[in-house]
C-alpha positions as CSV (number, residue, x, y, z in Angstrom):
1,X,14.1,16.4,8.6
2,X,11.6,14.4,7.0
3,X,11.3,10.2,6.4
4,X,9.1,8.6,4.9
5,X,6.5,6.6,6.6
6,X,4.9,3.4,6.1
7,X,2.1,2.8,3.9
8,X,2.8,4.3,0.2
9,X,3.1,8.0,-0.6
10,X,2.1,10.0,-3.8
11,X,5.1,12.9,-4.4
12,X,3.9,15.5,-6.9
13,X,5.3,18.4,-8.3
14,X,6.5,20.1,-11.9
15,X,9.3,19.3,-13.8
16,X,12.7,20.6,-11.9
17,X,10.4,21.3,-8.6
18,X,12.9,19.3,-6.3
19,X,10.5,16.0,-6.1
20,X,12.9,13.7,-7.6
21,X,15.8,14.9,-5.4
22,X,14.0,14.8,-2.4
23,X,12.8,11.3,-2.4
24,X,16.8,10.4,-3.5
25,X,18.1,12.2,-0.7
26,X,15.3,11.3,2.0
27,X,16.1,7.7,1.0
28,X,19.8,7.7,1.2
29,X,19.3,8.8,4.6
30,X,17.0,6.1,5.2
31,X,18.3,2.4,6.5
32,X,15.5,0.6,4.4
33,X,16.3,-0.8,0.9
34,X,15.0,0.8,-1.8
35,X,14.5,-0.4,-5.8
36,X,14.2,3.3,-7.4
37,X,12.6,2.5,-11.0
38,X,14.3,5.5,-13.0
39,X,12.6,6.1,-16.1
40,X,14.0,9.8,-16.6
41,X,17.7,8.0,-15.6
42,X,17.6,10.8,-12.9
43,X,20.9,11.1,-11.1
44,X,21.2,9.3,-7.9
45,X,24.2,9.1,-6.3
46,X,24.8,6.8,-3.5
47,X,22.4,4.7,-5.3
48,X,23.8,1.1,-6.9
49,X,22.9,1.6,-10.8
50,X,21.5,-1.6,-12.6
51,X,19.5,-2.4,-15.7
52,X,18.0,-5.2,-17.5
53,X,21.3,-7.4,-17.7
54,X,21.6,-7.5,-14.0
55,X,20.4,-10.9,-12.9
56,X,17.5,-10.4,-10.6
57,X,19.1,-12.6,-8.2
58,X,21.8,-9.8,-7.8
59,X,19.0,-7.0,-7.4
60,X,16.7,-9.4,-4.3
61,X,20.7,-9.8,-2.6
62,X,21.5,-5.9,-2.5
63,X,17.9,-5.4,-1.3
64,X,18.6,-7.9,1.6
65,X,21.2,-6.0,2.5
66,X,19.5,-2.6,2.5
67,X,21.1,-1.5,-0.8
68,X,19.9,1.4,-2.4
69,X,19.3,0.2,-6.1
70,X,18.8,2.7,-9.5
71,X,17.3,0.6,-11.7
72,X,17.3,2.4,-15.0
73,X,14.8,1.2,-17.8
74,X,14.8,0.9,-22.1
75,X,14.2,4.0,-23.1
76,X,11.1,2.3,-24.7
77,X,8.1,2.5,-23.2
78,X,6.8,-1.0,-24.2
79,X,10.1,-2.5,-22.6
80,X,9.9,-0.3,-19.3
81,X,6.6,-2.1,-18.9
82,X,7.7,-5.5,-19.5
83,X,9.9,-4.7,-16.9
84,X,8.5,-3.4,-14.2
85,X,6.0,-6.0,-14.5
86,X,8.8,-8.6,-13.9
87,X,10.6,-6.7,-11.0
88,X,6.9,-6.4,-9.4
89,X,6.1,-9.9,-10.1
90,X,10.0,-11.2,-8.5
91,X,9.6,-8.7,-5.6
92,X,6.2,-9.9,-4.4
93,X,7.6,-14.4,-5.1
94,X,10.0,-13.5,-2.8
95,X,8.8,-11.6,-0.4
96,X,10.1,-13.2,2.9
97,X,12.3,-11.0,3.0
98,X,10.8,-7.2,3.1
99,X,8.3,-8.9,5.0
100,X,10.5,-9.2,7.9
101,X,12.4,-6.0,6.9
102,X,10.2,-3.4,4.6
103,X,11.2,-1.8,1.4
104,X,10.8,0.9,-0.9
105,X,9.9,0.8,-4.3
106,X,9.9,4.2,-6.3
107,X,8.2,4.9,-9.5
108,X,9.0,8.1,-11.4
109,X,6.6,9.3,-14.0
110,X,3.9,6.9,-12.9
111,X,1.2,8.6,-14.3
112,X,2.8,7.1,-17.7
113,X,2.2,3.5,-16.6
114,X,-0.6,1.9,-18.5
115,X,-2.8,-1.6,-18.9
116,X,-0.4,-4.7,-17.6
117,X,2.4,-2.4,-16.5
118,X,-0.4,-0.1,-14.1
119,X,-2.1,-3.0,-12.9
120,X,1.7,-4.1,-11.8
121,X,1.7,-0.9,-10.0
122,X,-1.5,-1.1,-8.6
123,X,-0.8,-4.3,-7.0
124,X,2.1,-2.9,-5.0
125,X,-0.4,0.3,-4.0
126,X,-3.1,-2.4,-2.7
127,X,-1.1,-5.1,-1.5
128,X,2.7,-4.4,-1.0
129,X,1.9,-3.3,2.7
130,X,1.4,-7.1,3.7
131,X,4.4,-8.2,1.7
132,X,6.4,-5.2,3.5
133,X,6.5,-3.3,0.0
134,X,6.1,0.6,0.3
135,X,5.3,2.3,-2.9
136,X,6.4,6.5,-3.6
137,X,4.7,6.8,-6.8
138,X,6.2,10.3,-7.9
139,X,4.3,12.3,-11.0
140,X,4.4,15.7,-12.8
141,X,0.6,15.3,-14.1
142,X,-1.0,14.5,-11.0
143,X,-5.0,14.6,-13.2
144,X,-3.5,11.5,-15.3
145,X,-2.5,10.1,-12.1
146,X,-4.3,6.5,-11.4
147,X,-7.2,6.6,-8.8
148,X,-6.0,3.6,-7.1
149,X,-2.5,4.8,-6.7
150,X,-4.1,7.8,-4.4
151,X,-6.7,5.8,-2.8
152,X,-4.0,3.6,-1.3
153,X,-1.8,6.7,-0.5
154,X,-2.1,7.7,3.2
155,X,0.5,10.6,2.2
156,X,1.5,13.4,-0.3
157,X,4.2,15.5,-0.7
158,X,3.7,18.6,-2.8
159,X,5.8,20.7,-4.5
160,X,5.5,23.9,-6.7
161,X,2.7,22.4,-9.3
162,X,-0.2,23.5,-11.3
163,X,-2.9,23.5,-9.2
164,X,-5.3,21.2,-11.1
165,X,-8.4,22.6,-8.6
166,X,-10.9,19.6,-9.5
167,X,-8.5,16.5,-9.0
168,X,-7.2,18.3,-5.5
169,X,-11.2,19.1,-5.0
170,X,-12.2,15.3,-5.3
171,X,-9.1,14.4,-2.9
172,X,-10.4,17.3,-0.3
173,X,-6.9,18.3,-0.3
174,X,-6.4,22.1,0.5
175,X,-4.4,22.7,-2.4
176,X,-4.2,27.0,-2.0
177,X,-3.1,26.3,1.7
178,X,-0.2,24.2,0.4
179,X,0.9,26.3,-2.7
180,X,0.5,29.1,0.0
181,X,3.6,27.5,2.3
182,X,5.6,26.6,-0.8
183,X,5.5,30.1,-2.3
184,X,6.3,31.7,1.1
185,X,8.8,29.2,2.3
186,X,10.7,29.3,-1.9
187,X,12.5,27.3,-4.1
188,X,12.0,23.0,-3.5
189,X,10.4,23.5,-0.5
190,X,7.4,21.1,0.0
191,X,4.1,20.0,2.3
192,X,3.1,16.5,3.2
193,X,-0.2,16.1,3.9
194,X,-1.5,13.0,5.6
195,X,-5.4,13.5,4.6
196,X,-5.6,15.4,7.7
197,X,-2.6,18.0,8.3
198,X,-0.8,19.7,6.4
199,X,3.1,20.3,7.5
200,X,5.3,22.7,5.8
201,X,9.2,22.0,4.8
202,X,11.3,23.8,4.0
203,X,14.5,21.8,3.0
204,X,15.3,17.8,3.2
């Protein structure tokens, strides 16, 4: 069974590979809280659904108590910026808490993310660690994909994907090796790879 691990992980994969499913299930089974910013309004069950109109005050109480929260965004992308900036911004003022107990915030489709929004982002992949904020940053279209976001990574998970040979080349990940497990092991299966190994899955 996998978990995830401290630090922040980059999940890729195509469309309908099993990524998004696989980080909802993993973290159900986790005892951390999670925010799970769902811009494709994915469905998670187990996962306590709020929006806009919920008071923030509401989202930083179920987080306290380990709540698994699916925050789904405006379907417009200047308003899923806006707000993701805000939830970044309230989760980092108060802090105390996932200091003392560590969170997960999940963005899907980050490779979307651009200008004020990214650098939002990019604050949780270089300094959520200290603040006890753990960043999955899940994309389809790893090449679009922010440099920071994998520079701050210290693990992937891969599923079935294209394999876009210069952007794994610059990472020196070993993308045939992996795409060799997935396509042996079949459908949703996946590899992390930590930079340094790369181990094979075959289910959640």
């Amino acid at each position: 069974m996998y978990n995830f691990k401290e630090g922040h992980t980059i999940v890729l994969g195509l469309t309908r590979s099993g990524k998004t499913y696989a980080v909802k299930k993993i973290l159900t089974q986790n005892s951390k809280g999670v925010l799970f910013f769902n811009t494709q309004n994915e469905n998670l069950e187990g996962f306590i659904k709020v929006n806009k109109f919920t008071h923030y005050s509401i989202i930083l109480k179920l987080l306290k108590l380990n709540r698994k929260i699916n925050y789904i965004p405006s379907t417009k992308l200047k308003e899923q910026f806006i707000e993701i900036q805000f939830l970044v911004d309230q989760l980092f003022e108060n802090s105390n808490f996932s200091q003392k107990n560590p969170i997960y915030i999940v963005i899907d489709e980050a490779h979307l993310f651009q200008k004020e929004s990214l650098e939002s982002i990019k604050r949780i992949a270089t300094s959520g660690i200290r603040w006890g904020l753990n960043g999955i940053f899940i994309s389809q279209r790893p090449a679009n994909l922010d440099n920071t976001l994998m520079s701050q990574s210290s693990h992937m998970l891969i599923f079935k994907c294209n394999m876009e040979s210069q952007y794994f080349k610059n990472y020196s990940i070993p993308i045939e090796k992996i795409l060799n497990n997935i396509s042996i092991m079949g459908e949703y299966s996946f590899c992390e790879y930590d930079f340094l190994i790369v181990t094979p899955y075959t289910k959640v």
